[in-house]
N, C-alpha and C positions, 0 to 999 in steps of 0.2 A: 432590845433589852437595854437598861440603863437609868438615869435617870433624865425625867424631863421637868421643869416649870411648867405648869400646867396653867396658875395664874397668878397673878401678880396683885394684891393689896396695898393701896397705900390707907393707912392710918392716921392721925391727927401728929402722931410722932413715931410714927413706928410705916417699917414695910414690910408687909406679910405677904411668903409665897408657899406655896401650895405647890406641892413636889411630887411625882408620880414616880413610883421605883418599880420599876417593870422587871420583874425575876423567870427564870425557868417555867416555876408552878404557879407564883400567886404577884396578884400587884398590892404594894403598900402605898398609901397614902398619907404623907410627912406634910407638918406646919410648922416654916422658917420664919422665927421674928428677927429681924434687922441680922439674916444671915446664922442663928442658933437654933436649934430643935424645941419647937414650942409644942409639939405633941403628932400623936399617929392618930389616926380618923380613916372608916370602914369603908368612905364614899368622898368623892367631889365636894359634895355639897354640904356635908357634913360639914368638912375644912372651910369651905368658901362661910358658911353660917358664922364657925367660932372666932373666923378670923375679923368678921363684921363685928362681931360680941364685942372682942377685946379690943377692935380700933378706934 
């Protein structure tokens, strides 16, 4: 339980990481731009897509 980096984005100016928050009943999936909460997403891949988007 905790939280883990799952994956690490670099962008043209920005570093996007993709955060895994492992809970008791459910996992949430967090996107860090340059270390601030850039949004929650339902899957992996979801985060790994939007973080390509915006880099």
């Amino acid at each position: 339980m905790g939280k883990t980096v799952v994956e690490t984005i670099y962008g043209k100016y920005s570093k996007y990481e993709i955060v895994k928050d492992s809970g008791t009943f459910s996992t949430s999936i967090y996107l860090y731009k340059d270390g601030k909460h850039d949004g929650s997403y339902s899957s992996v891949a979801a985060a790994v897509e939007a973080a390509k988007r915006k880099g």
